[in-house]
C-alpha positions in Angstrom: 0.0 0.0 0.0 1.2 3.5 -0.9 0.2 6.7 1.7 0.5 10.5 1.2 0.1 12.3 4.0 0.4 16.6 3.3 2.6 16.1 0.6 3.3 19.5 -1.2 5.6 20.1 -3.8 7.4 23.2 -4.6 9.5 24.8 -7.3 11.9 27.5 -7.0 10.8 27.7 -3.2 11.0 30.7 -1.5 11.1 33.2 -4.7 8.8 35.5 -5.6 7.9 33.2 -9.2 7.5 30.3 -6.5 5.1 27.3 -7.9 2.9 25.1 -5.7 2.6 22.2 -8.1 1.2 19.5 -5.7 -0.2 20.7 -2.1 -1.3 18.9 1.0 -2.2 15.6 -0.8 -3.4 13.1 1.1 -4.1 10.0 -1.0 -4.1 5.6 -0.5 -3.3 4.0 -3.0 -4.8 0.1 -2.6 -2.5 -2.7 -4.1 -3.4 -4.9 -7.1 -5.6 -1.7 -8.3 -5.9 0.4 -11.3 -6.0 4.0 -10.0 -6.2 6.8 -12.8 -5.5 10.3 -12.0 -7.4 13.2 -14.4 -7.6 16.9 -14.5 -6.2 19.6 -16.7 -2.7 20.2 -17.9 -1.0 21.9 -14.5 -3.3 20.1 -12.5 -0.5 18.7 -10.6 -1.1 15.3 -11.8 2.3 14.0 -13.2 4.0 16.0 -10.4 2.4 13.4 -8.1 3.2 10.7 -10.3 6.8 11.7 -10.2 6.6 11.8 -6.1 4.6 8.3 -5.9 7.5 6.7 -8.4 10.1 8.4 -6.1 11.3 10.2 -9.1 10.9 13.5 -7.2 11.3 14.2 -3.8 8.2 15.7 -1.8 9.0 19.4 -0.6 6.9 18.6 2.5 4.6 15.9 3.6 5.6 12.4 4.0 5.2 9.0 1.4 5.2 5.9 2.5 5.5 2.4 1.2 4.2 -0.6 3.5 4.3 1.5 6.3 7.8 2.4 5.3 9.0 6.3 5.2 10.4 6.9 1.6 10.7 10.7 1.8 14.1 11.1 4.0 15.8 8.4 2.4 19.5 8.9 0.9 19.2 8.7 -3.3 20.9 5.3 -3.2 18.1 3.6 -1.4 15.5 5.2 -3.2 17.2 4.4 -6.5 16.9 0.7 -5.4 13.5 1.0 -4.7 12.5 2.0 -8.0 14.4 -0.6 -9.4 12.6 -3.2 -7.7 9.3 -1.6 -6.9 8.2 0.4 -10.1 8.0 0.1 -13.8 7.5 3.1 -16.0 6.2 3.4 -19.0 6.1 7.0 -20.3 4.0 8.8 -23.0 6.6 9.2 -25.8 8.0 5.3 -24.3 11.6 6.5 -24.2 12.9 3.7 -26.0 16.5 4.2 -27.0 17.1 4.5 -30.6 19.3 2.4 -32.6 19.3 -0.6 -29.7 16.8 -3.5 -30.9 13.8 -4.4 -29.0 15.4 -6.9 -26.6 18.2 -4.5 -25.6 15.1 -1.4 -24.8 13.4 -4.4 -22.8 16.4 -5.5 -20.8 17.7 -2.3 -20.2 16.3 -1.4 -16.9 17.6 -4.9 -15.3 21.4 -4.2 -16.2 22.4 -2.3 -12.2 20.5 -5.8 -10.6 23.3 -7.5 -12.2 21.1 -11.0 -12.9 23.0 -13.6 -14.7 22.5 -13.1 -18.7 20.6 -16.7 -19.1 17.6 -15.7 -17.0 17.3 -11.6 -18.5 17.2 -13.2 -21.8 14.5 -15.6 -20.5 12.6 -12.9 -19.1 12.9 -11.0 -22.2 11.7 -13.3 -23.9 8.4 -14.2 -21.4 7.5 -11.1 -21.6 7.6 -10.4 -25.6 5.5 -13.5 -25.6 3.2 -12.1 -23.2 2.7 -8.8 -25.6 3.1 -10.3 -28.9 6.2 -8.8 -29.7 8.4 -12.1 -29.7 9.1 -11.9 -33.6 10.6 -8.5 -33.4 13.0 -8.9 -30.7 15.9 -9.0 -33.4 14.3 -5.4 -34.7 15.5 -1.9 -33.4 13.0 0.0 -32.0 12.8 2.5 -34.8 11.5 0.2 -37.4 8.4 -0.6 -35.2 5.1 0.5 -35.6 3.7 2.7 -32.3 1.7 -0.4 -31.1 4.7 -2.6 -31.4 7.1 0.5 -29.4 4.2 0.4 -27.0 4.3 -2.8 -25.5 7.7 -3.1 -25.8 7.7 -0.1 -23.3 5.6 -1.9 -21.6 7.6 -5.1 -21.5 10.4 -2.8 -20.4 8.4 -1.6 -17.4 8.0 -5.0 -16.1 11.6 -6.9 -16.6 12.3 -6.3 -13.3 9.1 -8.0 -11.9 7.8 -4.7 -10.2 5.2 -4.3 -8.1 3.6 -1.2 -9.4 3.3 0.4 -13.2 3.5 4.1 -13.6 1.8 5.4 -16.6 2.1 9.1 -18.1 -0.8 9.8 -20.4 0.0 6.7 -22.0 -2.7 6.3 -24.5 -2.5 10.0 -25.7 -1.0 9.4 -29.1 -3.0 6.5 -29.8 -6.0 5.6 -32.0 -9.2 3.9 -30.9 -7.6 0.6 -31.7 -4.4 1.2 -29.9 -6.2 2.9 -26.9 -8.1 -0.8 -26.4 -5.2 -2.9 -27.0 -3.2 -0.8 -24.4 -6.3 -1.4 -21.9 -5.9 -5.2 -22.4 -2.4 -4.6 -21.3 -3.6 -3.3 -18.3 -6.2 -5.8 -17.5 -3.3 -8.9 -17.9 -1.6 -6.7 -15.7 -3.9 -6.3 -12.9 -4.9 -10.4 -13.5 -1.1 -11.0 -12.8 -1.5 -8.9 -9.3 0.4 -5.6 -10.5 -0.8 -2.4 -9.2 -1.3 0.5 -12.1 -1.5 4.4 -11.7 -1.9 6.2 -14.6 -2.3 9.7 -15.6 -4.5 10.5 -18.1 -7.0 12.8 -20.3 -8.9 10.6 -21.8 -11.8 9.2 -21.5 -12.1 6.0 -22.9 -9.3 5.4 -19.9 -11.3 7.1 -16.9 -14.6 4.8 -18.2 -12.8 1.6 -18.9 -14.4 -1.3 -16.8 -10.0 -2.3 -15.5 -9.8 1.1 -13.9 -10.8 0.9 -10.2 -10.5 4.5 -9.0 -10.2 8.0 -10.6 -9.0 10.5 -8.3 -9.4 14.1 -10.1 -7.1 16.5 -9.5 -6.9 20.9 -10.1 -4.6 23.5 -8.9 -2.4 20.8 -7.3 -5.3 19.4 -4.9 -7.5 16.4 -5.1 -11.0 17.8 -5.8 -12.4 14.1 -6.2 -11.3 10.9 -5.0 -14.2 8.2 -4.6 
C-alpha cells in the first residue's frame, strides 16, 4: 500500500515566481488496483506521479511504502527502490534509438546484475506475453507505435515490479491502440500488479480495468471516490 500524508511540492521555493505544483495531498493508493489520476494540464497530476515513483522528492509531507518512510531516504536507497518496486512506461516510451527491442526491454535490469541466461529468459516471457516475440531482433525505430508500446511496456515490467506508472500513455493513440493498451492493463492487474496512470482521456477514466479516478486541479484532489 502507498500513503500520502500533506505532501506538497514546490519549485523555486522561496522566490517571488515560487510554484505550488502539488499541495497537501493526502491519498491511498490500494495494491493490485488500477488507479487513474485526471484533471487539466498543470493540475498537478504527473508531479504526483513523479513523487509516488520516487522520481521527485516531496518538498513537504511524508510517502510511504508498506508503512515504510520513503521521503528522507539517501538517493541510493531510493534508486533501489525503483528498481525493484516500479515500472515506467512513459507517454513518448523513451525507448532508446538504434538498440533492438530486446536491448530497450532488458535495459532497466542491467544495475540488478542478474545472470544473462535468466534476462534473456525474461525477455523473452514477456515479448510473448505482448506479442512482440518476432521483433526482438528489430531496433525500435523500425516498429510500428503499437509494437514501441508494448515493448515499453515489457520494459516496465523486466524487473518484476510491483507497481506500473503510466504518463498519459494512451495520448498518441487511435481507438484501436487505446483498447489494446487497456488489455495490457487488464493482464496486468490479473497477474496482481498495481497501475496508476495519468491521463486525459476518457475511454481510460470509463474503462471497466480502472478501479478509482481521483481528479485533481490547482495541485489538490477535488475528487477521490
Amino acid at each position: 500500500m502507498i500513503e500520502l500524508q500533506a505532501v506538497s511540492k514546490l519549485y523555486r521555493q522561496g522566490h517571488v515566481n515560487e510554484i505550488a505544483a502539488v499541495r497537501e495531498v493526502d491519498l491511498t493508493l490500494a495494491d493490485n488496483a488500477v488507479t487513474v489520476l485526471k484533471g487539466p494540464s498543470g493540475s498537478g497530476k504527473t508531479t504526483l506521479l513523479t513523487i509516488i515513483g520516487c522520481l521527485a522528492r516531496p518538498t513537504s509531507g511524508r510517502v510511504r511504502l508498506d508503512g515504510e518512510s520513503l521521503s528522507g531516504l539517501p538517493e541510493k536507497f531510493l534508486a533501489g527502490i525503483r528498481r525493484k518496486t516500479f515500472g515506467f512506461a512513459f507517454q513518448r516510451f523513451n525507448l532508446v534509438s538504434g538498440l533492438t527491442a530486446f536491448e530497450n526491454i532488458m535495459l532497466p535490469a542491467y544495475p540488478l546484475a542478474p545472470r544473462f541466461s535468466d534476462l534473456r529468459a525474461r525477455v523473452h516471457e514477456l515479448a510473448g506475453l505482448f506479442g512482440v516475440s518476432h521483433r526482438l531482433d528489430l531496433r525500435v525505430d523500425d516498429l510500428s507505435g503499437g509494437e514501441m508500446q508494448r515493448v515499453a511496456v515489457a520494459r516496465a515490467l523486466i524487473n518484476d515490479p510491483r507497481v506500473i506508472i503510466a504518463d498519459e500513455p494512451t495520448a498518441n493513440l487511435d481507438s484501436e491502440r487505446a483498447a489494446q493498451f487497456l488489455d495490457i492493463v487488464a493482464t496486468l492487474k490479473a497477474r496482481g500488479k498495481t497501475v496508476l496512470m495519468t491521463s486525459h482521456d476518457p475511454r481510460i477514466w470509463n474503462a471497466a480495468v480502472v478501479d478509482r479516478v481521483v481528479e485533481m486541479a490547482d495541485g489538490r484532489i477535488v475528487g477521490a471516490p
